[in-house]
C-alpha positions in Angstrom: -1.5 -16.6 -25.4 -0.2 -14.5 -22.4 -2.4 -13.4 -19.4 -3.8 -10.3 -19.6 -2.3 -7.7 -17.0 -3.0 -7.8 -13.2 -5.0 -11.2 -14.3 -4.0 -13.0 -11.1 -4.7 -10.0 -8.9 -8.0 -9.6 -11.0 -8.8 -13.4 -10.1 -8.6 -13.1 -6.1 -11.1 -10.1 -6.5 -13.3 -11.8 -8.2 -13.6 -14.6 -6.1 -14.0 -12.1 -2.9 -16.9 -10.0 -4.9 -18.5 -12.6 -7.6 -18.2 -9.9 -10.1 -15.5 -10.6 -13.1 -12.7 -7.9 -12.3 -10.1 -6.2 -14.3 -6.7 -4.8 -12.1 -5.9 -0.8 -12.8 -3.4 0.6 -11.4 -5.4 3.0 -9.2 -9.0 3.5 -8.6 -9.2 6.7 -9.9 -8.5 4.7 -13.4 -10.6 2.0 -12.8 -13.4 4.7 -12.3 -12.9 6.6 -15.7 -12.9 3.6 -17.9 -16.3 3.3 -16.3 -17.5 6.4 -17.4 -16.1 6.1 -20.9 -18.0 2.6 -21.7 -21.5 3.6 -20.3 -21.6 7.6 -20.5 -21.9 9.1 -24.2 -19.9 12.6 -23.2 -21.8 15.3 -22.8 -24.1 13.2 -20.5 -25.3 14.5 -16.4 -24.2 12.6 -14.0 -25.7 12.8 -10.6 -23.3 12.6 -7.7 -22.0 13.9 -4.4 -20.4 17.0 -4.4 -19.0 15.7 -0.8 -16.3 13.9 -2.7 -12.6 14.0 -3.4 -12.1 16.8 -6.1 -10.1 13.9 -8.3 -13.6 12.2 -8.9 -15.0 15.1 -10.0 -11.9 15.6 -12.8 -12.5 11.9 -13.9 -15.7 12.7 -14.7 -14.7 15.8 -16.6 -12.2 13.7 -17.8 -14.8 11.6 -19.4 -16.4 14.4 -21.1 -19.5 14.7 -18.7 -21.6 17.5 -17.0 -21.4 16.8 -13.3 -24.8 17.2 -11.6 -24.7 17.6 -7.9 -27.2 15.6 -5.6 -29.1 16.7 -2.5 -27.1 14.9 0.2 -27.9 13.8 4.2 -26.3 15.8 6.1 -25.3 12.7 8.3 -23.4 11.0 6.0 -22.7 13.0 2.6 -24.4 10.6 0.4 -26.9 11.0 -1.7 -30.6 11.3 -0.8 -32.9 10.4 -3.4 -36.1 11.6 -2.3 -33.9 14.9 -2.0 -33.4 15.2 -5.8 -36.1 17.2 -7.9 -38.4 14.9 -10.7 -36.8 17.4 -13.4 -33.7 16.6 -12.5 -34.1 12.4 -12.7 -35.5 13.0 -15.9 -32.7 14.7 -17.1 -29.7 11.8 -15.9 -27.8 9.6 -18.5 -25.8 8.2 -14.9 -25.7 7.9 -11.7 -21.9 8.0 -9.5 -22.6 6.4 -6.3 -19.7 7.6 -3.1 -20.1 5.3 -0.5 -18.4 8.0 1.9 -16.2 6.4 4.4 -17.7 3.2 3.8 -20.9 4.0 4.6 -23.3 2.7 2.0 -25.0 4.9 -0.4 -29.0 4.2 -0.7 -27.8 1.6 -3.3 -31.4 0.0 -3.4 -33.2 3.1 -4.3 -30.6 4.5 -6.6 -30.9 0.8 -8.5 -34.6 0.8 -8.9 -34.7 4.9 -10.4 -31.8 3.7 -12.6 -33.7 0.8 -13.9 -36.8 2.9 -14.1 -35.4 5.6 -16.1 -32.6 3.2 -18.6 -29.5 4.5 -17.1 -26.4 3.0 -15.6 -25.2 2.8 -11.7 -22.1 3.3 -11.5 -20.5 2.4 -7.6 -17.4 4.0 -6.8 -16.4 1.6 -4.0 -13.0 2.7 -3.1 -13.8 3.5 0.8 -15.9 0.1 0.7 -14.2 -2.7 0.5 -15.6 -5.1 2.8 -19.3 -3.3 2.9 -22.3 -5.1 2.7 -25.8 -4.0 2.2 -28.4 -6.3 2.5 -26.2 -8.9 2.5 -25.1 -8.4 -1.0 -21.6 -6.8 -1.2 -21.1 -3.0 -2.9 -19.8 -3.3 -5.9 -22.4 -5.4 -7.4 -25.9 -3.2 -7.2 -24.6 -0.9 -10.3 -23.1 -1.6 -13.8 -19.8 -1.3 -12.8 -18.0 -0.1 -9.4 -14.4 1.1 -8.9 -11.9 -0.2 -5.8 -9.0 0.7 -4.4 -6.7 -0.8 -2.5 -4.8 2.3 -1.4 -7.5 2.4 0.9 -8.3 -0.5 3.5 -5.0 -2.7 2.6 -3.1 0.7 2.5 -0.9 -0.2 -0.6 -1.2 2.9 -1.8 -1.5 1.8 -5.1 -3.7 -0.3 -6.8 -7.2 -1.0 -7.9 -10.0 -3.0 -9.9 -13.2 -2.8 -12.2 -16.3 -5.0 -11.4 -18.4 -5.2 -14.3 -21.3 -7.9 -14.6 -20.0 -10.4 -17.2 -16.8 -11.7 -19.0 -17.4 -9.3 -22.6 -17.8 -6.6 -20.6 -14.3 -7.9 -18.5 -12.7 -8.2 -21.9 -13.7 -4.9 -23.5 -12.6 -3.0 -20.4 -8.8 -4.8 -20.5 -8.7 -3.5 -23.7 -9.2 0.1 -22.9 -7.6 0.1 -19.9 -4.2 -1.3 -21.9 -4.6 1.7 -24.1 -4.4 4.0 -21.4 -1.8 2.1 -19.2 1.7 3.7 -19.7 5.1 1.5 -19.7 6.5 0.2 -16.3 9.4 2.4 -14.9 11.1 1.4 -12.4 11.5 3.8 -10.4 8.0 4.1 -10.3 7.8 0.7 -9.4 10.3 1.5 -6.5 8.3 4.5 -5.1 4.8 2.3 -5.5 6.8 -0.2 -3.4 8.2 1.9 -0.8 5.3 4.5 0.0 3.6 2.5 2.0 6.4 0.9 4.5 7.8 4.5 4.2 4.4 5.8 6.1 4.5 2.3 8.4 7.9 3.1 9.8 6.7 7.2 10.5 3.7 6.0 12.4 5.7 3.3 14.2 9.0 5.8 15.2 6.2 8.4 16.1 7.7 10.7 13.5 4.1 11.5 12.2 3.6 15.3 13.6 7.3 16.4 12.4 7.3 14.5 9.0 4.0 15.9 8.2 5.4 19.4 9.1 8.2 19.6 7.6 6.8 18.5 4.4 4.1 21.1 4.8 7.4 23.7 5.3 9.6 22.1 2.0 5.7 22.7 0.2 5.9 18.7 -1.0 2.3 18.6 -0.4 -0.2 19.2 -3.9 -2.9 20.6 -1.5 -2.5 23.8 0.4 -6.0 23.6 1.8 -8.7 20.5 1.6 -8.7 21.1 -1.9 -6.3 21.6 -4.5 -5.7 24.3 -6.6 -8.7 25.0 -9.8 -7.0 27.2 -12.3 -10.1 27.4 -13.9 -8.6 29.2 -16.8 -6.7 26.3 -17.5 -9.5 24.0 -17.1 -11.6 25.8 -19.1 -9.4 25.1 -21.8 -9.5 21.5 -21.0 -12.6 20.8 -22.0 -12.1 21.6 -25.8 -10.5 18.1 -25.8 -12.5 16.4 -23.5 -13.2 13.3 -23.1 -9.4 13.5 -22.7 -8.2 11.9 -19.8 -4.5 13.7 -20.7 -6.1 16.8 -21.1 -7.3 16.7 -17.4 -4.0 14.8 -16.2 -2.9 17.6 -14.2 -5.6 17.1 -12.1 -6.4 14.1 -12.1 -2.9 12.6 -11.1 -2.5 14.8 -8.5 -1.5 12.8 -5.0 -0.4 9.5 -7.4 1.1 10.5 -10.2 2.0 7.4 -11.1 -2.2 6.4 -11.6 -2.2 4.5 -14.9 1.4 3.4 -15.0 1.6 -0.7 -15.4 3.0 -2.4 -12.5 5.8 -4.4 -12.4 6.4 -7.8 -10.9 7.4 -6.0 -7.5 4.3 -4.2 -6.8 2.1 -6.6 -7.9 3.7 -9.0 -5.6 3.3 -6.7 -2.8 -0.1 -6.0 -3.5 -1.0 -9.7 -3.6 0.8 -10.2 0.1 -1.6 -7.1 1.1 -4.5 -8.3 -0.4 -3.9 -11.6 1.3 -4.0 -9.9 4.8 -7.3 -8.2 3.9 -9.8 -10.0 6.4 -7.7 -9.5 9.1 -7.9 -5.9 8.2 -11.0 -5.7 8.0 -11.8 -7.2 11.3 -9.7 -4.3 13.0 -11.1 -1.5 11.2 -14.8 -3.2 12.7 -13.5 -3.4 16.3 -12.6 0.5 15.6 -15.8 1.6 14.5 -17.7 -0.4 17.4 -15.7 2.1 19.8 -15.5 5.1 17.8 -19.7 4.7 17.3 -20.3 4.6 20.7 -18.4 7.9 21.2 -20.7 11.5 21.4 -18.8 12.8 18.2 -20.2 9.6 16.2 -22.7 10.6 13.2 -26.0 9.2 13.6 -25.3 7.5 10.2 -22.3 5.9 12.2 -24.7 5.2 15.4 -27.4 3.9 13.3 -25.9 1.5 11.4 -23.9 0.3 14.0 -26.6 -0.5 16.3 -29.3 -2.1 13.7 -26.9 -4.3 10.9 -24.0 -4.4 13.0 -20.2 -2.3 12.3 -19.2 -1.9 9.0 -15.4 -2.1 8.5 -15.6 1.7 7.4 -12.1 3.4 6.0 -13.0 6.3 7.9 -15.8 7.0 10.9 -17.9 10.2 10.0 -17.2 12.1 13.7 -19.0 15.8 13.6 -17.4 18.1 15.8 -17.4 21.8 16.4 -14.3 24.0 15.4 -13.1 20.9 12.7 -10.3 22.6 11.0 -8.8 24.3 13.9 -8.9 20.5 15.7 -7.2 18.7 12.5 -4.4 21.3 13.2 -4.4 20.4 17.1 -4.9 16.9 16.4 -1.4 16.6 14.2 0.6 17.3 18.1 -1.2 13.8 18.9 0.3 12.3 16.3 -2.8 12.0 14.2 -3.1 13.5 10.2 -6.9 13.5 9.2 -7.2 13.2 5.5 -9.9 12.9 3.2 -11.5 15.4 4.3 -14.0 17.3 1.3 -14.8 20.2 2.0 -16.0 22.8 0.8 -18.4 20.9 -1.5 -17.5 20.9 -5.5 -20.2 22.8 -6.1 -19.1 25.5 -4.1 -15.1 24.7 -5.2 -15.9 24.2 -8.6 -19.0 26.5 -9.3 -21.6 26.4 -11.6 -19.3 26.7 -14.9 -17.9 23.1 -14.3 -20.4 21.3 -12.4 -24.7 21.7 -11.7 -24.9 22.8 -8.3 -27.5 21.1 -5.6 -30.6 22.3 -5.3 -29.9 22.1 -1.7 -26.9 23.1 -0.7 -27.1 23.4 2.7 -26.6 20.2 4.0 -23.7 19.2 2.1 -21.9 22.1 3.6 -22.9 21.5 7.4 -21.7 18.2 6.8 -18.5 19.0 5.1 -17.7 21.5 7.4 -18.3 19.7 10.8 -16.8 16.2 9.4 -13.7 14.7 11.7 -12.9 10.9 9.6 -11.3 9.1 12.3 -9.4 5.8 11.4 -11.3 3.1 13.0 -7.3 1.2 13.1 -6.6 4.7 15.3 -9.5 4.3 17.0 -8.6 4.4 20.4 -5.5 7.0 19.8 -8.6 9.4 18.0 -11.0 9.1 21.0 -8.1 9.9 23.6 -6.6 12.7 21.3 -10.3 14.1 21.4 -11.1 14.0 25.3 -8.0 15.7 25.9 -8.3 18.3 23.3 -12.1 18.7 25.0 -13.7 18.3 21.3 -17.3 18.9 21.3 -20.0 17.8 19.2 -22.1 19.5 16.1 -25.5 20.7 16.5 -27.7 18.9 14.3 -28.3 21.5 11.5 -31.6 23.6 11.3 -33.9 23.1 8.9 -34.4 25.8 7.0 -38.2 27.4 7.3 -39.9 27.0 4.1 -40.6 30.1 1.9 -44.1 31.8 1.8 -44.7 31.7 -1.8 -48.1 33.3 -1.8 -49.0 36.1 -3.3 -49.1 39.2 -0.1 -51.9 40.8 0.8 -52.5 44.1 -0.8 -51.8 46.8 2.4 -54.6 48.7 2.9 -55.3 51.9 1.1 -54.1 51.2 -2.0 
């Protein structure tokens, strides 16, 4: 009987997370498979709208109404004690972030699941590595998503963790029906990206490489975000759960996200995955020095000082002027990405997804967040002095409305 796909891949992360694993080829896939075993469509799930807009596709993908959370302003996740009773009751899921590798309030979120019947899901991909309490993320919820175009910078690649071997089983057999044949010149590209971006960074060709692509328009985002086309959307969701109705968005940046591997770029992602701790140690030597900058997130500062660094895929810095900076910051030879803003409620609006509550935090945050590679660490902090970057003001809180009834002026 052969092995089923990725099996030997699938095997090492297993033994690094104690959670049987099945190989996709990105996370993105690994995530919707997910949401198509433990979601019914038509379900609300709860998440961050201070996310990558391809998550929030996936779960439209999947057929389901994205509800979004009340975040902290320090670190984008979700707050719990944030979101309203009426809204908890109304959950079939709940879509953890983990935003730059800073751990979602995975306790908390566990015991309201479990309370209410519902499954916690962990998308995982920026968290590789992370540990709460010990225990590792990627096994508090039902099932979490990795990818490992993230810390092993493969740029391709991912994996499911679900609790036991049925579930392991059921989910290779979905994910085969959605895998599409091996080409190779897929394989090729897959292969290539990421010594191609190596040898840029290591030439110093990163400020005119990234330009000129900007000038030939081989970017898919013009801003943060990329383009709705709500009409087309719209549309979309006649067929959902479809995830080829929504592959125009959802491939955008990998189009290549549920094509099988070959032999070549499994073998590459095996070396990668084999250099993994030493990764990991780097990106924690980063974050000790970019957490004891003044830009650092109090998330960042916090965590750092009481459980130790995390080996983060980005540090949260909040500065003043962001996007100008990102533009500045390109002349230093440094290309922040993964940056979400402005949040998908405000992107998307209330036609595709259930807007916070509270907005207001997810915006300051979105708007004032700098993630800074912890591997870049000391290039980000220099780049930063020099440019004279200054830190956010800690957002006001809003005063609290006067709901009573006014007085009656006198004379009337």
């Amino acid at each position: 009987m052969p092995m089923p796909y990725g099996s030997r891949l699938a095997a090492t992360m297993t033994r690094r997370l104690g959670r049987e694993c099945v190989y996709t080829p990105s996370a993105r896939l690994a995530l919707y498979l997910a949401l198509r075993r433990w979601c019914r469509p038509g379900g609300r799930v709860l998440m961050s709208p201070v996310n990558d807009d391809v998550i929030l596709f996936v779960v439209l993908a999947a057929g389901l109404r994205p509800v979004q959370a009340p975040v902290s302003a320090w670190d984008g996740n979700i707050d719990p004690s944030a979101v309203p009773e009426a809204t908890w009751r109304n959950l079939d899921a709940v879509l953890t972030t983990n935003l730059y590798g800073i751990p979602d309030r995975v306790g908390e979120l566990r015991t309201r699941c479990e309370a209410l019947g519902i499954p916690l899901i962990e998308d995982a991909a920026h968290a590789i590595g992370t540990h709460v309490d010990g225990q590792p993320i990627g096994t508090f919820g039902r099932a979490a998503a990795f990818s490992l175009s993230k810390h092993v910078a493969a740029m391709a690649g991912g994996f499911l963790a679900v609790e036991d071997a049925r579930n392991r089983r059921e989910m290779e057999l979905l994910r085969d029906d959605l895998l599409e044949p091996t080409r190779l010149r897929a394989d090729l590209a897959a292969a290539l990206r990421p010594l191609a971006r190596s040898a840029v960074r290591t030439l110093h060709l990163v400020r005119p490489a990234w330009r000129t692509m900007r000038r030939l328009g081989l970017l898919e985002r013009d801003t943060f975000r990329m383009a709705l086309h709500a009409p087309r959307l719209s549309a979309s969701a006649l067929r959902a759960p479809s995830l080829t109705a929504y592959e125009p968005w959802v491939r955008v940046d990998l189009h290549d996200f549920r094509t099988r591997h070959g032999a070549l770029v499994r073998g590459q992602l095996s070396l990668r995955m084999s250099r993994l701790d030493t990764n990991l140690t780097h990106r924690r030597a980063g974050v000790t020095l970019l957490s004891g900058t003044a830009w650092a997130s109090p998330a960042l500062r916090d965590r750092a000082a009481h459980e130790g660094p995390f080996p983060l895929f980005r540090a949260p810095l909040l500065v003043d002027d962001r996007d100008a900076l990102v533009e500045r910051l390109v002349n230093h030879g440094i290309v922040c990405g993964y940056i979400y803003d402005p949040p998908l409620d405000d992107y998307a609006g209330a036609e595709f997804v259930e807007p916070s509550p509270d907005p207001a935090p997810a915006r300051w945050f979105a708007s004032h967040v700098l993630p800074a590679d912890p591997l870049l660490a000391h290039q980000v902090t220099s780049a930063l002095t020099r440019e004279r970057a200054t830190t956010a003001r800690p957002p006001i809180p809003a005063p609290v409305p006067d709901t009573r009834k006014p007085p009656t002026p006198l004379g009337h």
